[in-house]
N, C-alpha and C positions, 0 to 999 in steps of 0.2 A: 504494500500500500504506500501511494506517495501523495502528501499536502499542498495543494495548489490554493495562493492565497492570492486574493486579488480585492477592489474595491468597489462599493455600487458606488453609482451617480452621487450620494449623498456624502460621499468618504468614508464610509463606515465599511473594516476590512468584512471579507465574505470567506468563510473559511470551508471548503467541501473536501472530504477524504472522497478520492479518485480512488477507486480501484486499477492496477495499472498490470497487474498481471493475468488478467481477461478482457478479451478483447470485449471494445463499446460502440456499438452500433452507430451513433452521431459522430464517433472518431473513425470507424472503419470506409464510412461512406464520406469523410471529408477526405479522408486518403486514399479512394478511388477519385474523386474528381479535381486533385490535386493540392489540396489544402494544405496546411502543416501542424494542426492543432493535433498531432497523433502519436502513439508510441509504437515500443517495437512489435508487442502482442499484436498490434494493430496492425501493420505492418506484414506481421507473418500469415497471420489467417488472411489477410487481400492478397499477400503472391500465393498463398496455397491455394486458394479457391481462383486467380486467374489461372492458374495450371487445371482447373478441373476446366472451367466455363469462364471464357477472356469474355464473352459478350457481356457479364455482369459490368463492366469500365464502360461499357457503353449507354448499360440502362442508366450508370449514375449522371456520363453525361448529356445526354438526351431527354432526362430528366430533368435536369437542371434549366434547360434550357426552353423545357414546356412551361416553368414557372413564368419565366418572361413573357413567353406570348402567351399565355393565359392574365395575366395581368394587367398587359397591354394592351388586350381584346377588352378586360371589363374597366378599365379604368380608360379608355379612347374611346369603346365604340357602345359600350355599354353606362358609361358616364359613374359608375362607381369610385367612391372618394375615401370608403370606409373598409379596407381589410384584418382580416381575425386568421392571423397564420399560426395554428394548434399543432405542437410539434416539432420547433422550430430548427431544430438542429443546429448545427456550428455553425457559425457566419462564414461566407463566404463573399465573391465576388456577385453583384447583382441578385443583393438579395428582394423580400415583396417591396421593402420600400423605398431602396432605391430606384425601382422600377415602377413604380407606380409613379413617385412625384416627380421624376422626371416625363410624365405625361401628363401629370397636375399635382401642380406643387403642393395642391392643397388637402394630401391625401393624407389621411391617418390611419396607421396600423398598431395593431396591437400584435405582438410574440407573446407565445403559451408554452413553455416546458416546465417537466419539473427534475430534469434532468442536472446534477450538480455542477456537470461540467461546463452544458451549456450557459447556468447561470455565472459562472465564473466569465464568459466572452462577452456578457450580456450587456456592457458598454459599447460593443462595436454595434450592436443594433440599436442605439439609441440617439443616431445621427438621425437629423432631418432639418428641412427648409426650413425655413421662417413661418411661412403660411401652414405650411401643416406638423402633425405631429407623430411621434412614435412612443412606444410602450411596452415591456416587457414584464409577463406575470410567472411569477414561479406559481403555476398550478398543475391541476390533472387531467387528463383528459379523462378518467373517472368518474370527475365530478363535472357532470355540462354545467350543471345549472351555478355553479359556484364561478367556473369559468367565467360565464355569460355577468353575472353581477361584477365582477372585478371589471372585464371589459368595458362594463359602463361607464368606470371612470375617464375612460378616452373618446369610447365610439358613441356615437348617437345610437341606440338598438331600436329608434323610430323609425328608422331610412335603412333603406340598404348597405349590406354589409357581403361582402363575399368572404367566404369560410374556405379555407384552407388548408387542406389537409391532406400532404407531401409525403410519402414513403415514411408514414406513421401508422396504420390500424393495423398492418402485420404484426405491431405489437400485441395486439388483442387476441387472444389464441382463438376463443369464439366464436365464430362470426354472426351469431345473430345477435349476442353482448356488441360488438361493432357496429349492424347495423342500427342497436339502439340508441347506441352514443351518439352517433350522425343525427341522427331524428332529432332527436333533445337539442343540440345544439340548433339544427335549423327551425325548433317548434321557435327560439327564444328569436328569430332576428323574423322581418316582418316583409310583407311580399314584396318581390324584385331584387330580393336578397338571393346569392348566387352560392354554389357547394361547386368545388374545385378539387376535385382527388385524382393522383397518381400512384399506381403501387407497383411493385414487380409481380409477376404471375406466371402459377406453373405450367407454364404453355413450351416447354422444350423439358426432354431430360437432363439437357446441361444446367438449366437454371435450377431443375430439381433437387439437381447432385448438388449444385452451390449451394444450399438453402440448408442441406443435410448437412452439409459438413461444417456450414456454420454455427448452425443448431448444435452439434457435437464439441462447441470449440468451448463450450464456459459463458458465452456470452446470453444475455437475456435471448431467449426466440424468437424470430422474423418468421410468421407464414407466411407465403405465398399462395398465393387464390386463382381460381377460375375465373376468367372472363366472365361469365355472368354473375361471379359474385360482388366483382367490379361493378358492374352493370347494375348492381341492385341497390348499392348506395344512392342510387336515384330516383330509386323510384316516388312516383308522384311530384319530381320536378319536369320541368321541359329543358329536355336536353338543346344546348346548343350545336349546329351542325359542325364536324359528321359526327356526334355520340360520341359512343366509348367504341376509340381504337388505344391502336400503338402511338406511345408517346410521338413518335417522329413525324406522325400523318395528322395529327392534331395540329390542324391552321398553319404548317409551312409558311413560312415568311423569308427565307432565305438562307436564317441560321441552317435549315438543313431540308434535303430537298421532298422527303416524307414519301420516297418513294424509292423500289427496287429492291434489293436482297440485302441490302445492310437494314432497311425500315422494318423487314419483314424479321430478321432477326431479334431485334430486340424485344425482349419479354417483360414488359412492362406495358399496362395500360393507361390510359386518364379518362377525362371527361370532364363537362362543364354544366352545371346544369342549373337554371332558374326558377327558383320559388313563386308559383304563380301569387 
């Protein structure tokens, strides 16, 4: 075990015992998409598993990169000001609210983990413009309804809100415990409010074998799910066109062309979907 000590916005230090001898899924996925916030546990199980299934560096970056044009779809074309990103991971480059307020500065976001580590980075996501604002909640995604009251303190929950939620409910081993947690959060935001999920899914034996071997490594478990279980976190919203695909084929914009045998590769799905 090693002490990573660092300070919130108010200067009060923040002190979280890291586990550093198993590997941690916010650190494992910042070290497939290039990051540095990782150690060596980390480190070992991402080259062992790109030796099983190398397309996993692909869902991470593909992934990353549907975050932007889904953001930049609801926050330009969709006129949304208010995002709730549950789950937030390590910061990285281009993250929700970099990406949003550079399409309107006057966007506020709220981050939800309740992860130590992440809390400890939790200053780098608390840049923002002038006009608008950002927000970081040590909560659960356990508790919606606890979630939703803390976010009050930032978002208006009268107006639309798009929910967020990134290569997180593999956490949930359940999946109708998952698709309950979805619900609950989208009962609390009010219509024209938008659900944004992305997850990896067992649609290849390579990505099946990654997921086993990670699961075997110490580290909390990631499931991976079927395509229409993807597909079912929407239900009773209106999907934005095309649905739930492959990250890559969701709204192409140039970062990648969302088509051919590398798009068809990747195992991961999204979707977009609005709360009538």
């Amino acid at each position: 075990m090693s002490e990573d000590t660092t300070q919130d916005s108010s200067g009060f230090a923040i002190r979280a015992r890291i586990d550093t001898t198993k590997p941690h899924s916010a650190r494992f996925w910042n070290y497939f998409v290039g990051g540095k916030d990782h150690y060596e546990v980390d480190r070992e199980i991402g080259d062992q598993i790109k030796g099983i299934f190398p397309g996993l560096v692909d869902v991470a970056h593909t992934s990353r990169r549907f975050l932007g044009r889904a953001v930049r779809y609801l926050a330009g074309e969709q006129g949304i000001r208010q995002f709730l990103d549950v789950g937030t991971g390590l910061p990285t480059a281009d993250n929700t609210h970099d990406v949003a307020q550079r399409v309107a500065p006057d966007s506020r976001i709220v981050y939800v983990d309740n992860d130590p580590i992440v809390l400890t980075h939790a200053n780098a996501l608390l840049t923002s413009t002038p006009e608008g604002r950002t927000a970081y909640l040590d909560a659960d995604l356990y508790d919606p309804e606890a979630v939703l009251r803390a976010a009050a303190g930032t978002l208006d929950l009268s107006r639309p809100v798009a929910l967020m939620i990134l290569n997180t409910l593999g956490h949930v081993s359940d999946y109708e415990q998952a698709r309950d947690l979805v619900r609950r959060l989208m009962a609390g935001l009010p219509p024209g409010s938008h659900l944004v999920i992305s997850d990896s899914t067992a649609t290849s034996e390579g990505m099946i074998a990654a997921s086993e071997a990670y699961n075997s490594s110490g580290a909390v478990p990631y499931h991976v799910r079927g395509v229409e279980e993807i597909a079912g976190f929407f239900d009773g919203l209106e999907l934005a066109k095309p649905g739930v695909v492959r990250v890559p084929e969701w709204r192409p914009d140039g970062d990648e062309d969302g088509s051919g045998d590398g798009a068809a590769a990747v195992d991961a799905y999204c979707g977009v979907g609005r709360k009538p």
